[in-house]
CHARMM-style PDB file with segment names, atoms N, HN, CA, C and O in Angstrom:
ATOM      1  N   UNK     1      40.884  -8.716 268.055  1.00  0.00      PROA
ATOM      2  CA  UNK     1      40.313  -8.433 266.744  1.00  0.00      PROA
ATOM      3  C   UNK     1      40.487  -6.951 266.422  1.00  0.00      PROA
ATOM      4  O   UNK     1      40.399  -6.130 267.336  1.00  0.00      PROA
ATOM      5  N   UNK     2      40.735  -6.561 265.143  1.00  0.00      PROA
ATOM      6  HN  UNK     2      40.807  -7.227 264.401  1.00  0.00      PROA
ATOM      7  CA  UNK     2      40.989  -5.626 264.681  1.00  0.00      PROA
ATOM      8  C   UNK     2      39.417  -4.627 264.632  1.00  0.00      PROA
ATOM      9  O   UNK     2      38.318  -5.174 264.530  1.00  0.00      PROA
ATOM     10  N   UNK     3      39.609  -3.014 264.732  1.00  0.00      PROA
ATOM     11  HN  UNK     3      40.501  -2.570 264.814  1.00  0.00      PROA
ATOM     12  CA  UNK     3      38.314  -2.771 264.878  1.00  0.00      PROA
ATOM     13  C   UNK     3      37.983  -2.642 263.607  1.00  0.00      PROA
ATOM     14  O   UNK     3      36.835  -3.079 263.527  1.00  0.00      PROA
ATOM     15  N   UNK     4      38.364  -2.265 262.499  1.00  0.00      PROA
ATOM     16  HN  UNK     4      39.296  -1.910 262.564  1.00  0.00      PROA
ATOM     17  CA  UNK     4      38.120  -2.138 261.490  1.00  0.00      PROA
ATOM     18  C   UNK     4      38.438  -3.667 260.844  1.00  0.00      PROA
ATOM     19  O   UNK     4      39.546  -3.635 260.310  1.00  0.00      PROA
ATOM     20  N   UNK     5      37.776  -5.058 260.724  1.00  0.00      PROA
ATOM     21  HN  UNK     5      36.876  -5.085 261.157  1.00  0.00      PROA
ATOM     22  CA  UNK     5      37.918  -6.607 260.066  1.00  0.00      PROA
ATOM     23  C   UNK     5      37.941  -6.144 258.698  1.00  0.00      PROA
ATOM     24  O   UNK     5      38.818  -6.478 257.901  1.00  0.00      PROA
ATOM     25  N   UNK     6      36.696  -5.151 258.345  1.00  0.00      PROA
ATOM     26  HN  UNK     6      35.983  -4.880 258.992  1.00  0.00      PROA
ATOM     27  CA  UNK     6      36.512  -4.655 256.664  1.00  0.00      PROA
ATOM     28  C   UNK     6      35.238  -4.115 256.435  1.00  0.00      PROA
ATOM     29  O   UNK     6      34.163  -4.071 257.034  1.00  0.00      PROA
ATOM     30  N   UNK     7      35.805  -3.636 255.155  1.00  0.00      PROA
ATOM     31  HN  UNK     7      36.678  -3.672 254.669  1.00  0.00      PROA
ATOM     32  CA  UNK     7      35.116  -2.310 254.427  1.00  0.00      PROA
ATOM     33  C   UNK     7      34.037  -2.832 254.295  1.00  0.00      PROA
ATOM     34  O   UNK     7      33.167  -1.961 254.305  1.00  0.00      PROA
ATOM     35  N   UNK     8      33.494  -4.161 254.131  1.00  0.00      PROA
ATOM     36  HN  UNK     8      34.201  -4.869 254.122  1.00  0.00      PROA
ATOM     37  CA  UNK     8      32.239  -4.977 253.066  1.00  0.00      PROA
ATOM     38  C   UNK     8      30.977  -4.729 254.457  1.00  0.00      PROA
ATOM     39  O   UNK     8      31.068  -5.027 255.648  1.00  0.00      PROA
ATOM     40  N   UNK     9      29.936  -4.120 253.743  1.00  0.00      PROA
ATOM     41  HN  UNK     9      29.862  -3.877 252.775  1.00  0.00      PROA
ATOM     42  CA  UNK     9      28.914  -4.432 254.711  1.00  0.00      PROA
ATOM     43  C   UNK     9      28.002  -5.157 253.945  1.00  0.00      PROA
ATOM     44  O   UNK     9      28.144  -5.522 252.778  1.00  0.00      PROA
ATOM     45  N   UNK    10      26.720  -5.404 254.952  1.00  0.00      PROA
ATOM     46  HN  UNK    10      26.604  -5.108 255.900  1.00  0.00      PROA
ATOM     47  CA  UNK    10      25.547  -5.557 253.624  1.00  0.00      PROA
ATOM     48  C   UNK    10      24.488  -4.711 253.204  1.00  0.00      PROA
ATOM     49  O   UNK    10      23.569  -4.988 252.433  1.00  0.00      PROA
ATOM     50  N   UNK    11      24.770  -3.421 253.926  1.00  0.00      PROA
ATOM     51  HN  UNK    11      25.517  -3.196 254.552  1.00  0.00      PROA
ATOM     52  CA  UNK    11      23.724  -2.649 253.583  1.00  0.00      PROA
ATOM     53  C   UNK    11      24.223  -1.066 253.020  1.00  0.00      PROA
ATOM     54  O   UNK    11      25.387  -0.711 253.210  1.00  0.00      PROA
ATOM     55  N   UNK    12      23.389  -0.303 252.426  1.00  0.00      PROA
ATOM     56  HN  UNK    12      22.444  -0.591 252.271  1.00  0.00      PROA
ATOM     57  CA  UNK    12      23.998   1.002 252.639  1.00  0.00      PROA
ATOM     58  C   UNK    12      24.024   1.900 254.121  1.00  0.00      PROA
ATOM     59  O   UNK    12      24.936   2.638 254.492  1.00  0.00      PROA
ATOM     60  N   UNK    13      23.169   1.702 254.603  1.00  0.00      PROA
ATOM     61  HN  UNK    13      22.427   1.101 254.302  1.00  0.00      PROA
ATOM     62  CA  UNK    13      23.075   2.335 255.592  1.00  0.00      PROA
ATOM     63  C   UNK    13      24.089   1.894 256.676  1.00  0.00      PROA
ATOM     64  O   UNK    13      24.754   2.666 257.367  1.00  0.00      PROA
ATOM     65  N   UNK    14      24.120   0.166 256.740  1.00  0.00      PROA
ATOM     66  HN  UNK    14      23.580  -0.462 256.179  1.00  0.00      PROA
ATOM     67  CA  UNK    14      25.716   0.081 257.232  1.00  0.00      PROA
ATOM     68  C   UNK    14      26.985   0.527 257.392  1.00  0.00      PROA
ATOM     69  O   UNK    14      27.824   0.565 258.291  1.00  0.00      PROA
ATOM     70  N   UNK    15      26.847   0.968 255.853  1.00  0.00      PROA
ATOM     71  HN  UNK    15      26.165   0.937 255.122  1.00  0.00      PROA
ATOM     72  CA  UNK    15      27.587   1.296 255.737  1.00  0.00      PROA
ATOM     73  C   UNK    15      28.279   2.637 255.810  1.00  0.00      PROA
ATOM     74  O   UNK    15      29.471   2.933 255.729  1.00  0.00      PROA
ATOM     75  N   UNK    16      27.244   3.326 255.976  1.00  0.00      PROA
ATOM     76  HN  UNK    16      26.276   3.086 256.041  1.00  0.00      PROA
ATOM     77  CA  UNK    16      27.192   4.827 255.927  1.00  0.00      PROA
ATOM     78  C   UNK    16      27.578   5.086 257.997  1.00  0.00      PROA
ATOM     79  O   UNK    16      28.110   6.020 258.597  1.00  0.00      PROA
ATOM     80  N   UNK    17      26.947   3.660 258.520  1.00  0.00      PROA
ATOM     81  HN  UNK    17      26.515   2.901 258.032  1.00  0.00      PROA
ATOM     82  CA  UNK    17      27.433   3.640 260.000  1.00  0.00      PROA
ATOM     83  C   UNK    17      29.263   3.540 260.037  1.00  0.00      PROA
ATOM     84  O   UNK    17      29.967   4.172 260.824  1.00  0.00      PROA
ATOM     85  N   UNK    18      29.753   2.597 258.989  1.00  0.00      PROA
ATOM     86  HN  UNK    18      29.181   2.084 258.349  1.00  0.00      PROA
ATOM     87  CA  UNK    18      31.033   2.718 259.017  1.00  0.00      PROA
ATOM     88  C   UNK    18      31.810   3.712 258.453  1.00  0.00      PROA
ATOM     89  O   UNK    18      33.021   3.893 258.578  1.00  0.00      PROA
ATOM     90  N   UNK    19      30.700   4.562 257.592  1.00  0.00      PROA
ATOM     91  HN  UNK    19      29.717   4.414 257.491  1.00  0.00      PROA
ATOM     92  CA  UNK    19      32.169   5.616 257.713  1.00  0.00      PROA
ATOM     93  C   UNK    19      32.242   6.664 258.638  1.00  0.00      PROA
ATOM     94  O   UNK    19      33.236   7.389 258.673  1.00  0.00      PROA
ATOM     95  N   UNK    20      30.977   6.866 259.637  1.00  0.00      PROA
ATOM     96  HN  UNK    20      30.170   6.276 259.609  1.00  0.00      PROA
ATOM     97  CA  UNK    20      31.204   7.969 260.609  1.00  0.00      PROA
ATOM     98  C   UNK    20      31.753   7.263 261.854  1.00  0.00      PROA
ATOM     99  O   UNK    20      31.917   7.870 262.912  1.00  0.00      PROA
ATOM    100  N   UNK    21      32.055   5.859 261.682  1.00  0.00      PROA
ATOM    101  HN  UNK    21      31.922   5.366 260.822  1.00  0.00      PROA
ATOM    102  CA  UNK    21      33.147   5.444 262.698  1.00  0.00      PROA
ATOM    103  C   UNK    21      34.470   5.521 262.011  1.00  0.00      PROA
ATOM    104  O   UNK    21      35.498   5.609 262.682  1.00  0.00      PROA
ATOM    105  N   UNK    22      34.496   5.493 260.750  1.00  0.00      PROA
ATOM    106  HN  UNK    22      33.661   5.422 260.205  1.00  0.00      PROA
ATOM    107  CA  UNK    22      36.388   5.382 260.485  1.00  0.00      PROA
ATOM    108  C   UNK    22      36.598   6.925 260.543  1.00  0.00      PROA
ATOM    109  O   UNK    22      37.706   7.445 260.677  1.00  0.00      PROA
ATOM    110  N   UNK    23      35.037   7.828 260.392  1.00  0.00      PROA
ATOM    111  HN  UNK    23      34.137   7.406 260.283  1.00  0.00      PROA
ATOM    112  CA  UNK    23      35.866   9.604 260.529  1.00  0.00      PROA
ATOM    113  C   UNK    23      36.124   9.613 262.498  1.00  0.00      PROA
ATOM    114  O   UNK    23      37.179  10.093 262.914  1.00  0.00      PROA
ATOM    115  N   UNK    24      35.402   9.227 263.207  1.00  0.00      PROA
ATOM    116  HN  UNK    24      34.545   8.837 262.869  1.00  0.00      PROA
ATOM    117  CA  UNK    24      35.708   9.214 264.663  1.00  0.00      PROA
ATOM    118  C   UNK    24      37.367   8.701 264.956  1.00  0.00      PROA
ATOM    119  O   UNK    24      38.346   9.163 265.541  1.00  0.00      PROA
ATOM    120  N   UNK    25      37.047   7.528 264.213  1.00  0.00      PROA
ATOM    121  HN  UNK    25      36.251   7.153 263.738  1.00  0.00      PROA
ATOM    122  CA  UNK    25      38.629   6.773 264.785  1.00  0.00      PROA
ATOM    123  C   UNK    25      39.475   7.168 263.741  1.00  0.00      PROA
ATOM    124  O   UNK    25      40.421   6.413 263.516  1.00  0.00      PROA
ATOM    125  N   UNK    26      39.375   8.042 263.137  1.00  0.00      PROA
ATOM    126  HN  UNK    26      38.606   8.656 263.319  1.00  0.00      PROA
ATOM    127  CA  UNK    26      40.709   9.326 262.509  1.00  0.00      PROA
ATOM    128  C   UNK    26      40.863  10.438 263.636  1.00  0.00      PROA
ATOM    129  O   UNK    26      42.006  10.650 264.040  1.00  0.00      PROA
ATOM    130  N   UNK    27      39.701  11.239 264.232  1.00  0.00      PROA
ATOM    131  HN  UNK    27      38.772  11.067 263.904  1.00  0.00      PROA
ATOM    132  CA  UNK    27      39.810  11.800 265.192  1.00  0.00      PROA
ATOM    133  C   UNK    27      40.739  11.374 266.401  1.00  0.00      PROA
ATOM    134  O   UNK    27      41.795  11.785 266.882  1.00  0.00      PROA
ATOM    135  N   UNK    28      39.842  10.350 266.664  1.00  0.00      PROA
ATOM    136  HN  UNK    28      38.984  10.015 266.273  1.00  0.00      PROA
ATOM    137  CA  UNK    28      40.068   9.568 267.905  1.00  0.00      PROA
ATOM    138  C   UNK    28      42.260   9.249 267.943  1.00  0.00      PROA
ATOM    139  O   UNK    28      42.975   9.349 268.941  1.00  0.00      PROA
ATOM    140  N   UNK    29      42.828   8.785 266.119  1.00  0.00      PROA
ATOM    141  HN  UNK    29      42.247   8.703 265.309  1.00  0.00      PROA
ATOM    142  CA  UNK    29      43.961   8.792 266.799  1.00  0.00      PROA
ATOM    143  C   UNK    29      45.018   9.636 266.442  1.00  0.00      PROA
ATOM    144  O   UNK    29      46.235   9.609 266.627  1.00  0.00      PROA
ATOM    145  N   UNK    30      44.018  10.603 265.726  1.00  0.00      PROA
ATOM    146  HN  UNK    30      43.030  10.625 265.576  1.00  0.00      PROA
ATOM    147  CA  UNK    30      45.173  12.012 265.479  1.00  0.00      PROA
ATOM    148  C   UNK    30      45.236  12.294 267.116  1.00  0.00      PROA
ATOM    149  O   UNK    30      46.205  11.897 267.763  1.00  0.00      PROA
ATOM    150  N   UNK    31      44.104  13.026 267.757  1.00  0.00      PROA
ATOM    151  HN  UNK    31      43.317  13.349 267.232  1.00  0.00      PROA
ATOM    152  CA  UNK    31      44.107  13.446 269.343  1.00  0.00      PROA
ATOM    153  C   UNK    31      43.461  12.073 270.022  1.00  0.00      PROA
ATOM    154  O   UNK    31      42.291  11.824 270.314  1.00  0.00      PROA
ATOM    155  N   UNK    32      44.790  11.196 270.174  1.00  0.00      PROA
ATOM    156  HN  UNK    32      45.741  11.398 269.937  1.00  0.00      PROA
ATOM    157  CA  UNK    32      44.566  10.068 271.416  1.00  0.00      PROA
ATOM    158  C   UNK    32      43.895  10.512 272.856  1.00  0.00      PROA
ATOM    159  O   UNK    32      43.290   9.631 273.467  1.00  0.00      PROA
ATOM    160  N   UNK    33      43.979  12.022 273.514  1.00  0.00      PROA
ATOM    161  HN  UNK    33      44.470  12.738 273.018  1.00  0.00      PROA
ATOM    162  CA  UNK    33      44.070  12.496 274.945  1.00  0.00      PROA
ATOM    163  C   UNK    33      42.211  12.435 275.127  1.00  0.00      PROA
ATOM    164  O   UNK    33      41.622  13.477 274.837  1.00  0.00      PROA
ATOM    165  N   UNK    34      41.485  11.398 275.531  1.00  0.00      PROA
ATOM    166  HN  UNK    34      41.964  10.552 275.767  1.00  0.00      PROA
ATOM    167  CA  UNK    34      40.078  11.685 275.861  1.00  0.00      PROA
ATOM    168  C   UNK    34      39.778  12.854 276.179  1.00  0.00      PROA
ATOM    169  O   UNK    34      39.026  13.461 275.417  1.00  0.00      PROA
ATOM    170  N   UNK    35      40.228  13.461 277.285  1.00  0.00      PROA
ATOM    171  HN  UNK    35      40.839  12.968 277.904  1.00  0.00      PROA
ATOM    172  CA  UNK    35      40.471  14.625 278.343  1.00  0.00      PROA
ATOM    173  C   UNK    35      40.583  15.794 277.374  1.00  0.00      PROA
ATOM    174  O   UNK    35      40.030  16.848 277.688  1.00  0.00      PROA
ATOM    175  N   UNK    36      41.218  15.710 276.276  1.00  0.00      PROA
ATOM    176  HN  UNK    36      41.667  14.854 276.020  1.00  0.00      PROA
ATOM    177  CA  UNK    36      41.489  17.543 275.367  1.00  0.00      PROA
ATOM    178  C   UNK    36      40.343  16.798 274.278  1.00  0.00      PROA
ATOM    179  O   UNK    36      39.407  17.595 274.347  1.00  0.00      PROA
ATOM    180  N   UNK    37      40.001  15.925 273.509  1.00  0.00      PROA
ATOM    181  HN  UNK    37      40.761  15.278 273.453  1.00  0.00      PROA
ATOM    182  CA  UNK    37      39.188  15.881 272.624  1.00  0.00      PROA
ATOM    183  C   UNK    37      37.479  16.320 273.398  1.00  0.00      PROA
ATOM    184  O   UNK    37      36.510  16.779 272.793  1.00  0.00      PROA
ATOM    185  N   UNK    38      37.559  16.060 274.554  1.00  0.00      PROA
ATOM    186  HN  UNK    38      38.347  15.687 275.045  1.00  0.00      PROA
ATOM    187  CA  UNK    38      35.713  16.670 275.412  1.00  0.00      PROA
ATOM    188  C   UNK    38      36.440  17.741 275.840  1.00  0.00      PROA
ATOM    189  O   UNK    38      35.560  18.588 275.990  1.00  0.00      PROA
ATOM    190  N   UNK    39      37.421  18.227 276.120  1.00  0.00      PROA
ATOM    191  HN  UNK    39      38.136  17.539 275.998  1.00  0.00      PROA
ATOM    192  CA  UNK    39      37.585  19.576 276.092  1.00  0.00      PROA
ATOM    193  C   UNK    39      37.463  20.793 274.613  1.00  0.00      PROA
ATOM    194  O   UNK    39      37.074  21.955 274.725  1.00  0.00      PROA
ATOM    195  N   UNK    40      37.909  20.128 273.304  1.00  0.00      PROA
ATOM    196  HN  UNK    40      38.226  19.184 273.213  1.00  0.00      PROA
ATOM    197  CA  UNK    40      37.171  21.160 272.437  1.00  0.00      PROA
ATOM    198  C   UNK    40      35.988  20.832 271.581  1.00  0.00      PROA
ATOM    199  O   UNK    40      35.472  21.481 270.672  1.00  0.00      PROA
ATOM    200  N   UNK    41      35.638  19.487 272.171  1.00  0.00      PROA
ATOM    201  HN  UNK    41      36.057  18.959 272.909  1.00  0.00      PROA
ATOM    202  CA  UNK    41      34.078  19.115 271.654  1.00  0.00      PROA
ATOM    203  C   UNK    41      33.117  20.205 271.244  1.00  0.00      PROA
ATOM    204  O   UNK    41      32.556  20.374 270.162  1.00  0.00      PROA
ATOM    205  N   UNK    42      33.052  20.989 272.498  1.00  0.00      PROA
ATOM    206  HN  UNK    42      33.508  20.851 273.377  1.00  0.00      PROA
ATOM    207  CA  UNK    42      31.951  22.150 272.616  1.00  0.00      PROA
ATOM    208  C   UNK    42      32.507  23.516 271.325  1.00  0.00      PROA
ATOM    209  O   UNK    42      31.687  24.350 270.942  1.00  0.00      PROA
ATOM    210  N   UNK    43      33.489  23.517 270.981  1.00  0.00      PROA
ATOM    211  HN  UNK    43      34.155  22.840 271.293  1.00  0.00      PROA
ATOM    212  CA  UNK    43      34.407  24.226 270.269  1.00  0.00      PROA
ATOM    213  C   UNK    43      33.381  23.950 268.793  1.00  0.00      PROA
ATOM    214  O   UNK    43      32.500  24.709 268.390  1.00  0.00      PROA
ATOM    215  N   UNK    44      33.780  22.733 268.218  1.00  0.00      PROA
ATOM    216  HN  UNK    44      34.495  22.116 268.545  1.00  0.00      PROA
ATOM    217  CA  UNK    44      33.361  22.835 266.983  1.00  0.00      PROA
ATOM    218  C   UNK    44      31.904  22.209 266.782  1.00  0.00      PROA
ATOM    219  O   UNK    44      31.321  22.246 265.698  1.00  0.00      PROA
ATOM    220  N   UNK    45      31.259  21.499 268.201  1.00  0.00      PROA
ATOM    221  HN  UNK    45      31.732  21.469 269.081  1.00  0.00      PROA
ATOM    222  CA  UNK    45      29.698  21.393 268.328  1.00  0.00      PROA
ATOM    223  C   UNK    45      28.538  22.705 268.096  1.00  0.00      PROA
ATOM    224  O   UNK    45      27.312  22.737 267.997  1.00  0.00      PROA
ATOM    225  N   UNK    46      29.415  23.540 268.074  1.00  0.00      PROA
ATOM    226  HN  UNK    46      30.412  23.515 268.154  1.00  0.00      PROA
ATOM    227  CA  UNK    46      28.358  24.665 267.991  1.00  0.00      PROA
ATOM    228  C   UNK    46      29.042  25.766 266.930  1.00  0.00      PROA
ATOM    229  O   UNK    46      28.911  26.984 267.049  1.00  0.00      PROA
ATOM    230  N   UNK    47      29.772  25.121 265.906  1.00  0.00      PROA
ATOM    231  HN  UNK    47      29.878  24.132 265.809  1.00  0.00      PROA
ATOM    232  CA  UNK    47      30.294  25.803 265.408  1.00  0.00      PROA
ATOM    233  C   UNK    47      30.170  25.117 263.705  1.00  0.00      PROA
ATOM    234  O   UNK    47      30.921  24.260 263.240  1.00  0.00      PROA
ATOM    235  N   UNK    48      28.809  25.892 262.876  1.00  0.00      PROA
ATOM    236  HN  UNK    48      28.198  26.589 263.253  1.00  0.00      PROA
ATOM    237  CA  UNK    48      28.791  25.230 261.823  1.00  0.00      PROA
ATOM    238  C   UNK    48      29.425  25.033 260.880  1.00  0.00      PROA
ATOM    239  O   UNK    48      29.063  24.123 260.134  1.00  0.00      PROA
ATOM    240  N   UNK    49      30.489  25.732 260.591  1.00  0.00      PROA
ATOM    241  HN  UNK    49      30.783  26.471 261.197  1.00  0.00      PROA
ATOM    242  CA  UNK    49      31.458  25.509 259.551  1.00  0.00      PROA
ATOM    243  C   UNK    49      32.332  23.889 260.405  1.00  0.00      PROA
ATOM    244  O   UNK    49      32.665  22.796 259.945  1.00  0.00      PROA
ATOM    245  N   UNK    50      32.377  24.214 261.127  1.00  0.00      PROA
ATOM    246  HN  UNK    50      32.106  25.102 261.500  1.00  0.00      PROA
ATOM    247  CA  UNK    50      32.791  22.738 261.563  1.00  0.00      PROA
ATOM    248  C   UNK    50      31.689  21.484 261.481  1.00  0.00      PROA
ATOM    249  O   UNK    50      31.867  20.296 261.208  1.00  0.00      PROA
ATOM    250  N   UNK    51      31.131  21.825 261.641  1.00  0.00      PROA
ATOM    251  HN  UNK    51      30.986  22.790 261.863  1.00  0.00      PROA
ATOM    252  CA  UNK    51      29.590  20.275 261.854  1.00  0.00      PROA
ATOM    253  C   UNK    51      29.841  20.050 259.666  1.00  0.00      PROA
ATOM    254  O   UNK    51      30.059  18.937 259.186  1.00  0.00      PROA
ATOM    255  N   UNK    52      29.731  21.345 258.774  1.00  0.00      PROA
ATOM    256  HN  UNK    52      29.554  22.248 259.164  1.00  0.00      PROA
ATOM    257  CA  UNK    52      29.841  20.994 257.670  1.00  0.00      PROA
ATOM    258  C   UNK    52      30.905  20.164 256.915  1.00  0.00      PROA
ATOM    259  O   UNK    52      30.834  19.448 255.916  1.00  0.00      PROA
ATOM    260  N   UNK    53      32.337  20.653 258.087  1.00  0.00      PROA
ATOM    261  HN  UNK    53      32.395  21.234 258.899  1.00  0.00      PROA
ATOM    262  CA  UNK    53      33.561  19.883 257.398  1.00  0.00      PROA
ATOM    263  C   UNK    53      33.488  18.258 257.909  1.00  0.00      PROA
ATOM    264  O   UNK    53      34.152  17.379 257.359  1.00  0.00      PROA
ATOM    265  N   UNK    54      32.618  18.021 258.993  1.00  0.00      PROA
ATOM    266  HN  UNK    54      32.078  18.735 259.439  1.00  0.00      PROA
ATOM    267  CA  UNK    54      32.115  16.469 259.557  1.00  0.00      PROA
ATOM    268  C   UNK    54      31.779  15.973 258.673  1.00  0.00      PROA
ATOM    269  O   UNK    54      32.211  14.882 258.302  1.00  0.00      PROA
ATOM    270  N   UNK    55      30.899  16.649 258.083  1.00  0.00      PROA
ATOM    271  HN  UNK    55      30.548  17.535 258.385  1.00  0.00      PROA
ATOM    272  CA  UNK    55      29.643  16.175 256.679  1.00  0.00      PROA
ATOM    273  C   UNK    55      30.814  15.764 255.853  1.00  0.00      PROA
ATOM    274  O   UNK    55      31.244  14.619 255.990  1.00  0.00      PROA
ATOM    275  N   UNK    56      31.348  16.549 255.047  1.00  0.00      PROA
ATOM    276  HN  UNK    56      30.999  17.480 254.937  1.00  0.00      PROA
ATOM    277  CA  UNK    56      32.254  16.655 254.127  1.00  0.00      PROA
ATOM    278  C   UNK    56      33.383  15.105 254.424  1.00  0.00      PROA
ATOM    279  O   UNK    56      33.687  14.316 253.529  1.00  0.00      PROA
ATOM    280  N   UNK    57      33.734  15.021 255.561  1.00  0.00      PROA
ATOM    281  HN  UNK    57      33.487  15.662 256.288  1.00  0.00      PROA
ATOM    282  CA  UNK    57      34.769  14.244 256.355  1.00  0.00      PROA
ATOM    283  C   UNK    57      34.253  12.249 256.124  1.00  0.00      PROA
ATOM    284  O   UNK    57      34.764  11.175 255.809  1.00  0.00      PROA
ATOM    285  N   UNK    58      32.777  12.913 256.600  1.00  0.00      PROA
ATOM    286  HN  UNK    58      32.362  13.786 256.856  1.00  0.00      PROA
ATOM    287  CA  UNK    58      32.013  11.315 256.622  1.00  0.00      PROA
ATOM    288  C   UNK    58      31.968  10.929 255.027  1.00  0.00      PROA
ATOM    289  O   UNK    58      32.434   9.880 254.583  1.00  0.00      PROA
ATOM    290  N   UNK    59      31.321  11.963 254.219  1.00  0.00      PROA
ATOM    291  HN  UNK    59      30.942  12.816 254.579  1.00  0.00      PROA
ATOM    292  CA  UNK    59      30.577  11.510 252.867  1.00  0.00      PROA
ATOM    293  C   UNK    59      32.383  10.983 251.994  1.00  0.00      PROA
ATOM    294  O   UNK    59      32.419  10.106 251.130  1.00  0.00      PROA
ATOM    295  N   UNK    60      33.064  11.384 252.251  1.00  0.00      PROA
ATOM    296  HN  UNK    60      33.035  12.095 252.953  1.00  0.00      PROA
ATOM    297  CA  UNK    60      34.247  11.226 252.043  1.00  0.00      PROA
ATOM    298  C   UNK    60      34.560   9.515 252.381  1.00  0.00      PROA
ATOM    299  O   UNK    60      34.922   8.652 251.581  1.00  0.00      PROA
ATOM    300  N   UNK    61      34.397   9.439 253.235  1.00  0.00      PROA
ATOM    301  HN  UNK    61      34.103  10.140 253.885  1.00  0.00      PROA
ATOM    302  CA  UNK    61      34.502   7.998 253.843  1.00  0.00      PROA
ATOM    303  C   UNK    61      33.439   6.607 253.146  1.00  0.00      PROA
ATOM    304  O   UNK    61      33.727   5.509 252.670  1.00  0.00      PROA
ATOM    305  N   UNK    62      32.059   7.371 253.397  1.00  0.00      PROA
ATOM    306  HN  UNK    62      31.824   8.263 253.783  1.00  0.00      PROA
ATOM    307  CA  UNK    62      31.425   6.613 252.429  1.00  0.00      PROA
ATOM    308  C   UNK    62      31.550   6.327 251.163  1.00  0.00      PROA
ATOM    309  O   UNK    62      31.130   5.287 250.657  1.00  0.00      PROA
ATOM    310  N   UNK    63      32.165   7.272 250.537  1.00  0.00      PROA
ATOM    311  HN  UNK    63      32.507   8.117 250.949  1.00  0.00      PROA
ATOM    312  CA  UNK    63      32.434   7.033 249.282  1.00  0.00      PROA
ATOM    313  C   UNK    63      33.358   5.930 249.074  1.00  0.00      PROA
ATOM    314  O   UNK    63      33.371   5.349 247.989  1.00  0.00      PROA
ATOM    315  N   UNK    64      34.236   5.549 250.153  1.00  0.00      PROA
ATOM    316  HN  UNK    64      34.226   6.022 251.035  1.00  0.00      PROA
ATOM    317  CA  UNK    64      35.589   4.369 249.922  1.00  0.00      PROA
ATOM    318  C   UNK    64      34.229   3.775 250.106  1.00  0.00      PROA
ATOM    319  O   UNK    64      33.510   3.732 249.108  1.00  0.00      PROA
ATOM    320  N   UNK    65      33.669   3.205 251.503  1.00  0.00      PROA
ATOM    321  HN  UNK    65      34.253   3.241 252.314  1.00  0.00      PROA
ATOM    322  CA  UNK    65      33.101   1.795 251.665  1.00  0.00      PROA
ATOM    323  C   UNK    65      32.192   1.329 250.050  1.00  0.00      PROA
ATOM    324  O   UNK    65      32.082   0.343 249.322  1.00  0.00      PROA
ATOM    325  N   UNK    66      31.746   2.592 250.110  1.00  0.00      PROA
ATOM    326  HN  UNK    66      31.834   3.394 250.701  1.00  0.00      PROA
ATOM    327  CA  UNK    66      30.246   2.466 249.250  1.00  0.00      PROA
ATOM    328  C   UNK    66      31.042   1.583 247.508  1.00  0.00      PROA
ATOM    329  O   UNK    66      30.590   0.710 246.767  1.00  0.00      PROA
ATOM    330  N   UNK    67      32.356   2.394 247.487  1.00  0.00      PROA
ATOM    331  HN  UNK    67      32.723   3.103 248.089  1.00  0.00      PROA
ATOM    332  CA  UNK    67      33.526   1.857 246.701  1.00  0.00      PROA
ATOM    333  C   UNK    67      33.862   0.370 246.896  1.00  0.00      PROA
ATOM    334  O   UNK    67      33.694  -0.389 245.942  1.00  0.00      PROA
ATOM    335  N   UNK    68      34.273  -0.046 247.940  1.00  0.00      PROA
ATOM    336  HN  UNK    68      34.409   0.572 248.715  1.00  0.00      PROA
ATOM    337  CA  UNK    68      34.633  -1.148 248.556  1.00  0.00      PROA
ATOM    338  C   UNK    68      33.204  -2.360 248.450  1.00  0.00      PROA
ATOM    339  O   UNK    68      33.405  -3.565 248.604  1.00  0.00      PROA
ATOM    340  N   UNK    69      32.283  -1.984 248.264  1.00  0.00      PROA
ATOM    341  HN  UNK    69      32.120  -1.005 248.139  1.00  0.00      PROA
ATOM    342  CA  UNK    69      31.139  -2.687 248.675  1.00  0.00      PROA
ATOM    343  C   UNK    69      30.433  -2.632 246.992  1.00  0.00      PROA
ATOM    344  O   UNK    69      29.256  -2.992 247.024  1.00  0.00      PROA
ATOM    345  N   UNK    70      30.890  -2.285 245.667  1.00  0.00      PROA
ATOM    346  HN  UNK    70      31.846  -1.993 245.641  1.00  0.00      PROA
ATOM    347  CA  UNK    70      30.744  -2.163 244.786  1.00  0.00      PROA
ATOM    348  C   UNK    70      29.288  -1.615 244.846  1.00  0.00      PROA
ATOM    349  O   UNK    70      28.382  -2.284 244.349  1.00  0.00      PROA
ATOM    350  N   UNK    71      29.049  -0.467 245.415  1.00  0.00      PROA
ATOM    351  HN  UNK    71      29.785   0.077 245.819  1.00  0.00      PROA
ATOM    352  CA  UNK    71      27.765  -0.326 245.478  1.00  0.00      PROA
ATOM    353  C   UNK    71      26.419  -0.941 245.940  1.00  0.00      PROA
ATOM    354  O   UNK    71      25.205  -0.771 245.832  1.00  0.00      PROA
ATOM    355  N   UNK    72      27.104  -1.549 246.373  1.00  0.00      PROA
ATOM    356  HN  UNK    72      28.091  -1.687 246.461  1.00  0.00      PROA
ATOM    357  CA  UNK    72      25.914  -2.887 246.978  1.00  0.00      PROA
ATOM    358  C   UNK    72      25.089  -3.597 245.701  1.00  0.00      PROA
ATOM    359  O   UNK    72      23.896  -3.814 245.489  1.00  0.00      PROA
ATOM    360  N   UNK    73      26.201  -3.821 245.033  1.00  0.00      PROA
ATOM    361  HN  UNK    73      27.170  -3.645 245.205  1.00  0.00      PROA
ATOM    362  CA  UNK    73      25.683  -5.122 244.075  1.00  0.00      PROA
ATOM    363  C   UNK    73      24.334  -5.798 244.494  1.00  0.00      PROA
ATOM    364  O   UNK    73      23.866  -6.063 245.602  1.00  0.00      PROA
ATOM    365  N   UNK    74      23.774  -6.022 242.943  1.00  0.00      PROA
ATOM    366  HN  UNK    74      24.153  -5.807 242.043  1.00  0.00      PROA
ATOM    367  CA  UNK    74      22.700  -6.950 243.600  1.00  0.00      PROA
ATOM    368  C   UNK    74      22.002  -7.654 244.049  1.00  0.00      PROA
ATOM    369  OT1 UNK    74      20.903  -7.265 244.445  1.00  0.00      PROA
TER     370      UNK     74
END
């Protein structure tokens, strides 16, 4: 099974879980190497202009599902 089946959840908050997994698994397959991604973890974990471009990265993402999910019709 595919990890991503689809965009449709039923909730917002679901959904807001799926887009800080589709920003991970953008991470995850730009840098495939486990081993160098926990090696500069600590790099941009403590580094707030980075934690902000996360923000920026996720709300980005939500915006497709939240798109995809017509807003969570009623």
């Amino acid at each position: 099974m595919s990890w991503l089946p689809s965009l449709i959840t039923a909730t917002p908050e679901e959904g807001y879980e799926l887009a800080i997994k589709l920003s991970r698994m953008a991470v995850k397959k730009t840098q495939p190497d486990d081993d160098a991604r926990g090696r500069m973890r600590g790099d941009y974990a403590n580094n707030a202009d980075s934690l902000t471009m996360v923000s920026q990265v996720v709300a980005t993402n939500f915006q497709t599902v939240a798109q995809a999910n017509n807003f969570w019709r009623g």
